[in-house]
Every structure is written in C-alpha cells, then in structure tokens.
N, C-alpha and C positions, 0 to 999 in steps of 0.2 A: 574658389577653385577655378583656375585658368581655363583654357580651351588646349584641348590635343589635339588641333582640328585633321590630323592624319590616323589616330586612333581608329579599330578594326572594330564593331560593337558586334560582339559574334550575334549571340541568339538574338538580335533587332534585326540584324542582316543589315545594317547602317555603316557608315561614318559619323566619327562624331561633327565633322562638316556641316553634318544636312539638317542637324538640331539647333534651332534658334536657344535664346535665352531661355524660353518658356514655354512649358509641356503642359496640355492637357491629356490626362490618363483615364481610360475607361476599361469596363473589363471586357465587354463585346467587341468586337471586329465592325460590327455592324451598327454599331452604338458611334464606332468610331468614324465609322465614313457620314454618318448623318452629320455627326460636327464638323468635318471636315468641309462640307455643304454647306456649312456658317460661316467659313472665311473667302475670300477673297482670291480669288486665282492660287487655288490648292492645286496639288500634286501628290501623289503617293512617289513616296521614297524609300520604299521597304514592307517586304511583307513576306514572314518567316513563321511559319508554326500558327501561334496565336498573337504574335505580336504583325501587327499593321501600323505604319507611319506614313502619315498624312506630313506636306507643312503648307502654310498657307498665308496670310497676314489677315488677323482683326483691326479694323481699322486702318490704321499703318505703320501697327507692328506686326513683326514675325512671330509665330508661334506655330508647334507642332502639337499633333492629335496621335498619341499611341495606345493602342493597345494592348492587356496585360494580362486576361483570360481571366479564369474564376482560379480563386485562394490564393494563400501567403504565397507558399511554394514557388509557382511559375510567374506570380506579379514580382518579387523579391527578385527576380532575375532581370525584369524591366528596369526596374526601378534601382538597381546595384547599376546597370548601364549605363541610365539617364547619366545619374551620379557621376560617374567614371568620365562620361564625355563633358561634362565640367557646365552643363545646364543650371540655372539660377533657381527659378520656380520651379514646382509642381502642383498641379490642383488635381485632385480625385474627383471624376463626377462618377457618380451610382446610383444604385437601387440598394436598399435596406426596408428591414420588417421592423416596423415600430414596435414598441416592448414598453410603453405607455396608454393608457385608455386614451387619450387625448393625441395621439401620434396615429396617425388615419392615414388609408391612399388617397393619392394625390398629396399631400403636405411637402416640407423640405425639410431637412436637418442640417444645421451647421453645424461640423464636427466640431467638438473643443477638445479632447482628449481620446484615448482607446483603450480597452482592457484587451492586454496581449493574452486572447485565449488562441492560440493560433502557436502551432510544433516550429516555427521558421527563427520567428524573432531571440526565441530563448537561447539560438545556437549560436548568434552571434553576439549580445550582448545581456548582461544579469538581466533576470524579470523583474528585479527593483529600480532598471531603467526607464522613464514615465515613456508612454509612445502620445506626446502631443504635435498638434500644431503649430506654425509660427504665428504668434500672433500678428504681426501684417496681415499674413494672410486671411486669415479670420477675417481681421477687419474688411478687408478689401472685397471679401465675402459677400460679409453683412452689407458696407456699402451696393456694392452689387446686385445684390436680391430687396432694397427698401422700393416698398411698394409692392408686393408680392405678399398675398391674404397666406396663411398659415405656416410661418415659419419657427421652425425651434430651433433651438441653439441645447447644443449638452453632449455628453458623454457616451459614444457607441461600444457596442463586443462585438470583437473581431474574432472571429471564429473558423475552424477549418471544419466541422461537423453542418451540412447542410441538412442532411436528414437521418434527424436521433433515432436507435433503437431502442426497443422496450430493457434492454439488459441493464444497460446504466442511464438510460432516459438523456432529461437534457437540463442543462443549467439556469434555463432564461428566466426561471422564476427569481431564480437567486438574483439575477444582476437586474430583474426588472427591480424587486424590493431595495436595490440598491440605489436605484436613481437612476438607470443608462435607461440609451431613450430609445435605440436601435440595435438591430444586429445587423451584420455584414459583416467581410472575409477580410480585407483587404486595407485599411486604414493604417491600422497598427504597425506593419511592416514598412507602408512607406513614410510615415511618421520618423519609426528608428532609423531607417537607413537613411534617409534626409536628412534627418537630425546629426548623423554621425558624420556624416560630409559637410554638414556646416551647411547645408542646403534649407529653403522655406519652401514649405508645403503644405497643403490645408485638403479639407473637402469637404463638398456637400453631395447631397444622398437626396434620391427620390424616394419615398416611402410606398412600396407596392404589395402591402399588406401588413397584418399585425397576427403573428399569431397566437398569441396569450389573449388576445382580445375575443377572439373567431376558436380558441379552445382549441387549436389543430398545430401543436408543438411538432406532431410528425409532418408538418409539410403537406400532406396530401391533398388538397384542395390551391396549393400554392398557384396562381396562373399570372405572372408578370408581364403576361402580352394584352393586357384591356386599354381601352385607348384613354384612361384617367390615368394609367402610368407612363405610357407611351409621351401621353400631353406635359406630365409635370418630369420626364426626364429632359425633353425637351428646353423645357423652361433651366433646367437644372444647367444646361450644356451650356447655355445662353449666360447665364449667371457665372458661371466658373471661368469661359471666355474673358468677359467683361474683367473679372477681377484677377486674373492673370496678366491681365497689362493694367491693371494700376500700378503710379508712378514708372512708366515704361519709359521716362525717358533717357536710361541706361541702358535701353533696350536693342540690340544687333541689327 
C-alpha cells in the first residue's frame, strides 16, 4: 500500500506524513514515551485522546512509537489509521498474564498466533479468519530477542474481559488446556486488520503475572507496576525496536 502522504488520520491527530515505514505500538502513553527515549532525536507528532506519536530514528532508520490504549475497541482505531496511512511494519510490545506453569513475570512471549476472543475483530471479518503474524516478523523477533534467558514463543487470547465476574466466570482454563501461553487484549485485532491491508505485523509481550498459576482468575491481586515487569517491558521495547528495522534497507 502506497503513501497518501497528505491524508488527515483523525483520532491519531496526525498526518500520514509524519509516519515513517515502521511503527512501534504500545497500549500506555507512558510506555510510549519510554521508547520514544530509545531513539535518537525523537519528537512528539501527535497526541489525541489515548493515542501518542512519537517519531524518532533507531539507529538510522525512521520509525514511530504510538500509542493505542487498553482493548480491541480503541487500539483497532490505531491500527485501521496506521494501515490507512500506507505504513509497512507494525510491532506490538506489551504486557500479558501467562496462562502456562512455566510462563512467569519477568519472561517474554513471541506471539505466533491469537484467539479472537475479543467483540471488534468479528465485525469486520468471519471468526474462521486466523488473527496471525507475519512471519518475517516473528523471525526478525526471534532474531531480535537471541540471548535473552526465558523466552517462549506460542499462541495468546485476546480478550476484552479484564476482570471476570462470578455469573459466567472466565474462560482461561479452557484455552490454558488448550495450549495458549498468554492472555492480553489486543494482538488479535492488529494481526486481522494488518493482515487485511496486506500489512506485516508481529508481537512480543512482557509477562506480568500468571493467574491460573497465583489461583486469582478475578484479577484482584493483579499489580503490573513491580520493577521485574517494568525491567522486562523495557527489554521487550528494545527487542521490538531492533526487529522493526530488520532488512530496513527499504526503509524511508
């Protein structure tokens, strides 16, 4: 998909101008300027609601840091923009609850797939649509993150339900028994809408608890501000960076 580089991006409060080739997407604001603090004579270029744009260059390429808030819902409005402004990459860095005994805070997750448990994606395309990754990116991931002690690679749920209640509980046992390795919100949507613009897009996830592990499916003990997630979000952003310009030399 070309560039419109005069295009309006309403809710980014952008131009499609001021987006290089390659997007790094978080869901904090404030997740977002820490990475921004990883490149190289950044700038804020926008900042609307929950969406923040950073652009900056790693290394000596260009790439942008946006933000896209918590759930499908309001990250699906990002990521329909990105798209729309005719951007190449997207990388997801986050935070997810592992949903394996062996998936611990502080660890990493390479997405390779998402189960669209999430109301957004169904409205635009059949739920027998897969929500993956490109593989590139995966790869470029993986490259990315070697040398880095506890990483997993597999299949997240993406979900719009943060904190289940006792009427219909919650599902994670089903999809832990199934082999998904995380939960998180937000994967899934930008996987489909990527995918449907012909776009590559991947993610890795910091892991800031587990709670099928800790017994606490309702969240209540949930605290993602300790400085062992803080530490391996950090490493996460570093890692997503890095493999957002692999093969950059197509890069704007």
């Amino acid at each position: 998909m070309s560039k419109d580089s005069g295009k309006t991006l309403t809710h980014l409060g952008i131009q499609s101008s001021d987006l290089p080739d390659r997007v790094l997407v978080v869901g904090d604001p404030a997740r977002a300027q820490a990475a921004a603090l990883m490149l190289d004579a950044y700038v804020e270029v926008g900042r609307n609601r929950e969406y923040v744009t950073f652009r900056g260059n790693h290394g000596s390429v260009p790439v942008a840091v946006v933000s896209h808030g918590v759930g499908a819902a309001g990250a699906a409005i990002c990521f329909e923009e990105l798209c729309q402004a005719g951007v190449q990459r997207i990388i997801r860095a986050g935070t997810a609850g592992g949903l394996q005994s062996q998936i611990l805070d502080g660890n990493l997750v390479i997405v390779t797939g998402a189960v669209r448990d999430e109301g957004v994606s169904p409205r635009i395309v059949p739920i027998s649509y897969p929500a993956t990754p490109a593989l590139e990116i995966v790869g470029d991931i993986e490259s990315a993150s070697e040398g880095q002690d506890s990483v997993h690679k597999g299949i997240v749920l993406s979900t719009d339900l943060f904190y289940p209640h006792k009427i219909l509980g919650s599902n994670m046992k089903l999809w832990q028994e199934s082999g998904v390795v995380a939960v998180e919100m937000e994967c899934s949507i930008l996987f489909v809408i990527a995918s449907l613009h012909g776009i590559k897009s991947g993610a890795i996830l910091a892991i800031d608890g587990n709670p099928l592990a800790k017994n606490d499916e309702e969240m209540s003990a949930y605290n993602p501000y300790r400085s062992v997630v803080k530490e391996t979000v950090d490493i996460a952003l570093k890692i997503a960076l890095d493999a957002l310009i692999g093969g950059h030399a197509s890069s704007k």
